[in-house]
C-alpha positions as CSV (number, residue, x, y, z in Angstrom):
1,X,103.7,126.0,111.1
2,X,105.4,128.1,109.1
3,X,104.5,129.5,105.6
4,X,107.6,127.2,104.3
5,X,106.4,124.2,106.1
6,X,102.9,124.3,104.8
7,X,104.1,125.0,101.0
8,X,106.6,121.7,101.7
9,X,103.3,119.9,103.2
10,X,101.5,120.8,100.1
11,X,104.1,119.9,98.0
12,X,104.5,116.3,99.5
13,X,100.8,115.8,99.5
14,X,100.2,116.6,95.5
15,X,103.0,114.2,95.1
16,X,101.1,111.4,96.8
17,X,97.5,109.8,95.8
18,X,95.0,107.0,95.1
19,X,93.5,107.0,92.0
20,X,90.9,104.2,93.0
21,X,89.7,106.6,96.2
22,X,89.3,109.0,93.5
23,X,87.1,107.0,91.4
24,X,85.6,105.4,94.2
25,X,85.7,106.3,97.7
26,X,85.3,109.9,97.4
27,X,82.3,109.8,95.0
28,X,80.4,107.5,97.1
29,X,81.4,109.8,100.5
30,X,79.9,112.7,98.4
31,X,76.6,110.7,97.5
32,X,77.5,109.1,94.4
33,X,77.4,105.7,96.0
34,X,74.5,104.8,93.7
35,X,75.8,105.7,90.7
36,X,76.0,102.3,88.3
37,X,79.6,102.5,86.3
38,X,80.1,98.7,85.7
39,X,77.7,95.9,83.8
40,X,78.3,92.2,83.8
41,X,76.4,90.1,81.2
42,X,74.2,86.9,82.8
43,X,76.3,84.4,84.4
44,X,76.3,81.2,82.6
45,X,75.9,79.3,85.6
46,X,74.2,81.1,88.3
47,X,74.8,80.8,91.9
48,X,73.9,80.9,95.2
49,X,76.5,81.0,98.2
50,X,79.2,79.3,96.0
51,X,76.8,76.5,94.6
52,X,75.4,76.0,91.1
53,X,71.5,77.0,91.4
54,X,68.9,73.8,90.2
55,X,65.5,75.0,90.7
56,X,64.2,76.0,87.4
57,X,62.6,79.3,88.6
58,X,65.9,80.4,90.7
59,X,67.7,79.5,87.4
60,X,65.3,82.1,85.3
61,X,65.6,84.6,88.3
62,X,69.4,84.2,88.2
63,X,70.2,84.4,84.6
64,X,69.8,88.3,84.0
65,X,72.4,91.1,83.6
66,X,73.6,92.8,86.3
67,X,74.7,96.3,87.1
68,X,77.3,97.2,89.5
69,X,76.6,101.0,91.4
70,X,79.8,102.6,92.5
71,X,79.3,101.2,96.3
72,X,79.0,98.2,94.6
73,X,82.7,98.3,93.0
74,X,84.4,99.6,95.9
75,X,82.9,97.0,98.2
76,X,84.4,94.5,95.6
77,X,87.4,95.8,94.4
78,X,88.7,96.8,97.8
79,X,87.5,92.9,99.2
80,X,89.2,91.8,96.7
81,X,92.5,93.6,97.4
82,X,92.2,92.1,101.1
83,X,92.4,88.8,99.9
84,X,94.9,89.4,98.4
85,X,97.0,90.8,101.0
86,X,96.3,87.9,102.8
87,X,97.8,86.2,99.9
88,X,101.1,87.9,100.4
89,X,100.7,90.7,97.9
90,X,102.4,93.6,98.7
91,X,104.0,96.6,97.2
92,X,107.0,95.3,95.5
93,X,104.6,92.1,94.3
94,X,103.3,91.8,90.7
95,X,99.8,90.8,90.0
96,X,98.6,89.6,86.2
97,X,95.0,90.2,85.4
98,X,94.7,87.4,82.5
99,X,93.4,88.7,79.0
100,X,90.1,86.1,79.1
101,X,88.7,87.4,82.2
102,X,85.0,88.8,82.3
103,X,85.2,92.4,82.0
104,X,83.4,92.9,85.1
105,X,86.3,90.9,86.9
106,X,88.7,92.4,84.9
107,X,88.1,95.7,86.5
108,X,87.6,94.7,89.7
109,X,91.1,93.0,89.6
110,X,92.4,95.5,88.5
111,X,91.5,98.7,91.0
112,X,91.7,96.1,93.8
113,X,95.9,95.5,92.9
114,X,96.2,99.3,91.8
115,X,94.5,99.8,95.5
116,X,96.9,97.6,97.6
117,X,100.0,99.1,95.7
118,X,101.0,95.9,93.6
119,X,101.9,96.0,90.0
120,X,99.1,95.4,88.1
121,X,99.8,93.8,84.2
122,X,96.6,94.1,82.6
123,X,96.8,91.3,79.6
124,X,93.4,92.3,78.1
125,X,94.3,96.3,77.3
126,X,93.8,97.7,74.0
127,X,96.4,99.5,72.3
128,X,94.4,102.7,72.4
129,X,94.6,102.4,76.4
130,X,98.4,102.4,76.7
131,X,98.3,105.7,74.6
132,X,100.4,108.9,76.7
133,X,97.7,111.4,77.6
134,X,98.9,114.9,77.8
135,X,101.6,115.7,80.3
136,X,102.1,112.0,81.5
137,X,105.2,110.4,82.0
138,X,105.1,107.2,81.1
139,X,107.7,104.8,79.9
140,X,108.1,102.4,77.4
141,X,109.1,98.5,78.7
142,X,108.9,95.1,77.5
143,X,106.1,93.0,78.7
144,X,108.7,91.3,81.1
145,X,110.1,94.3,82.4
146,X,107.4,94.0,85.1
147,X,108.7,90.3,86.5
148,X,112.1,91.4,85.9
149,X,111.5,94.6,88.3
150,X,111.8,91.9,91.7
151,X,112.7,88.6,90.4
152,X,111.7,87.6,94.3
153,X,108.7,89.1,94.5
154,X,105.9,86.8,94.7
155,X,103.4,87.0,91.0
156,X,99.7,86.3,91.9
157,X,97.6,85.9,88.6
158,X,93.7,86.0,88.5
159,X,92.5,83.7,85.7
160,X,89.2,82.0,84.9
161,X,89.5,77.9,86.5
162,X,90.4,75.5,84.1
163,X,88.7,72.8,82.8
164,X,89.0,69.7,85.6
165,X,90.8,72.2,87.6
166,X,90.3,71.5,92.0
167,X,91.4,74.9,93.6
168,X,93.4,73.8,96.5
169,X,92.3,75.2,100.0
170,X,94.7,76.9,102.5
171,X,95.7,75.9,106.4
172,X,95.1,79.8,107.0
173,X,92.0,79.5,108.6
174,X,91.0,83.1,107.7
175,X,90.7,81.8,103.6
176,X,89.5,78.4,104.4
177,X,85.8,78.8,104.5
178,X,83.1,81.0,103.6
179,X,80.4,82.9,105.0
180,X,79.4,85.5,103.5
181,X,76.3,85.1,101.8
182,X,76.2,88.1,99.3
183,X,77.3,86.9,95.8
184,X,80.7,87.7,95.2
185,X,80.5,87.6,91.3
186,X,84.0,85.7,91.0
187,X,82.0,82.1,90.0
188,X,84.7,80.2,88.3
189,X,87.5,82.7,88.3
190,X,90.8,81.3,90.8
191,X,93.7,83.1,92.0
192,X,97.1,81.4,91.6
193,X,100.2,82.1,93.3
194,X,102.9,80.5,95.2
195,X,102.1,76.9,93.4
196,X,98.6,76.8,94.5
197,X,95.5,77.8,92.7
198,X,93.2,79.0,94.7
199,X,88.6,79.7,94.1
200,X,88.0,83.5,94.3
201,X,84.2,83.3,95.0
202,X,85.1,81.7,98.1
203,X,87.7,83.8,99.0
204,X,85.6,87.2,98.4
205,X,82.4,85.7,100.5
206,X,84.7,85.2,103.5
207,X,83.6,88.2,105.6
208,X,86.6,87.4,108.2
209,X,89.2,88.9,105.6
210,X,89.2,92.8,105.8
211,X,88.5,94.8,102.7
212,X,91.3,97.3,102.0
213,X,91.4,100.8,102.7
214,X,93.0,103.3,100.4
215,X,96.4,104.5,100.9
216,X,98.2,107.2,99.6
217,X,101.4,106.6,97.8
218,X,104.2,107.9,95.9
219,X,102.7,109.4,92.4
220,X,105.3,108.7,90.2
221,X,105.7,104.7,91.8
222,X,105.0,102.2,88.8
223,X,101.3,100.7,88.8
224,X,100.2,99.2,85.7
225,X,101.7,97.7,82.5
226,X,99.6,98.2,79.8
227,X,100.5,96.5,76.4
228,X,104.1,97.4,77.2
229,X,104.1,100.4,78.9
230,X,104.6,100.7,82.6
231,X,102.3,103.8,83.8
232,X,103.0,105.8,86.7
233,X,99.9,105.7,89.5
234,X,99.6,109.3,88.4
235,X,99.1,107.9,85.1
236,X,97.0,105.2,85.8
237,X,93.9,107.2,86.7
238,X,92.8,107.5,83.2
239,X,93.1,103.4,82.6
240,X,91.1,102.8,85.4
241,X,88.8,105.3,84.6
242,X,88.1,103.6,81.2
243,X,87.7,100.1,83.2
244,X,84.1,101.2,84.2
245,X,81.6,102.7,81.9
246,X,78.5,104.9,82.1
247,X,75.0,103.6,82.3
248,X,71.6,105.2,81.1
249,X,69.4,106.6,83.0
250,X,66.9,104.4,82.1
251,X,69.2,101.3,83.2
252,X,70.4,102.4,86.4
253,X,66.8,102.2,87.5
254,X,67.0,99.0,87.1
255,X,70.0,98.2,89.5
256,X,70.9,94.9,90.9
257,X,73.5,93.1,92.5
258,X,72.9,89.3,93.9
């Protein structure tokens, strides 16, 4: 290779990233996998394998707060973006992460659409979040600019269930039942798209749909829309950054994940 076709190579590969394998994969390949970045509160309802726990003393056990390690959000966030690829999302589709979602659900929805390549419109940003850092490019749009960018492209929205709601199950055999035992910590939250609503936690346990790798892609592509303003995915590092949060010392001792 010559001198000008390595420069070119280097060129094209600055010009092309992931800002969730930054946050996540790479960390966790270089040790941090047990690093905790994300809290949830107790679950108001807690749950074993999809089903509302009775027992009094499972009930006590259940009801804490929990802490999410690194591993932990990338084993989430890129399960998550599976499903949704088997969902139809793909890079020209949008995906709204609504405003009243948990936090811990809000970030995982959003890395996991940032991951797969789909427009993410995160409703519950702060108007501090969608604030130009230094050098970015970023551009000012309406919040419908996002929809209007492909008026075909399917919109898949992650929203907590509504009251009486019955999430409708799919012919696709890979999303019909679960089986993964592991808690998924999406209890009550439902995706909706294409006219049917359909339950995340059961979605997320089934071990049959493949979590999704990281992919490189073009820097400058839009990725988020933040109160507004559509961020490049060169941009959106920083948003994502501030989805997670550092734990004490003292805390992360105390790690759990159901």
């Amino acid at each position: 290779m010559t001198d000008k076709q390595r420069a070119a190579v280097e060129s094209s590969d600055l010009q092309r990233l992931d800002p969730t394998y930054d946050l996540l994969d790479r960390p966790v390949a270089l040790g941090g996998a047990d690093d905790v970045i994300l809290a949830a509160p107790a679950p108001d309802t807690p749950t074993i394998d999809g089903r509302p726990v009775e027992d009094p003393r499972l009930v006590e056990a259940l009801s804490v707060p929990q802490t999410f390690s690194r591993a932990d959000v990338l084993d989430r966030a890129a399960k998550l973006g599976g499903v949704l690829r088997v969902l139809g999302a793909d890079g020209a589709s949008r995906l709204i992460v609504s405003g009243d979602l948990p936090t811990h659900v809000r970030a995982f929805a959003v890395l996991a659409g940032v991951r797969i390549g789909v427009l993410v419109d995160d409703e519950a940003a702060v108007d501090s979040d969608a604030t130009p850092r230094s050098g970015d490019t970023t551009e000012r749009a309406s919040p419908t600019d996002a929809a209007d960018a492909d008026a075909d492209a399917e919109t898949l929205t992650i929203r907590p269930h509504r009251d009486g709601e019955s999430t409708a199950e799919s012919a696709d055999s890979a999303i019909r039942t679960a089986v993964r035992s592991v808690r998924s910590h999406f209890e009550g939250i439902a995706v909706e798209g294409g006219g049917q609503s359909r339950d995340l936690d059961r979605l997320v346990r089934d071990s049959r749909i493949q979590p999704a790798a990281s992919r490189p892609r073009d820097a400058q592509r839009p990725a988020l829309v933040v109160n507004g303003t559509t961020l490049t995915l060169a941009d959106a590092a920083g948003h994502l950054a501030d989805l997670l949060m550092t734990v004490d010392a003292d805390t992360s001792s105390d790690h759990q994940l159901g």
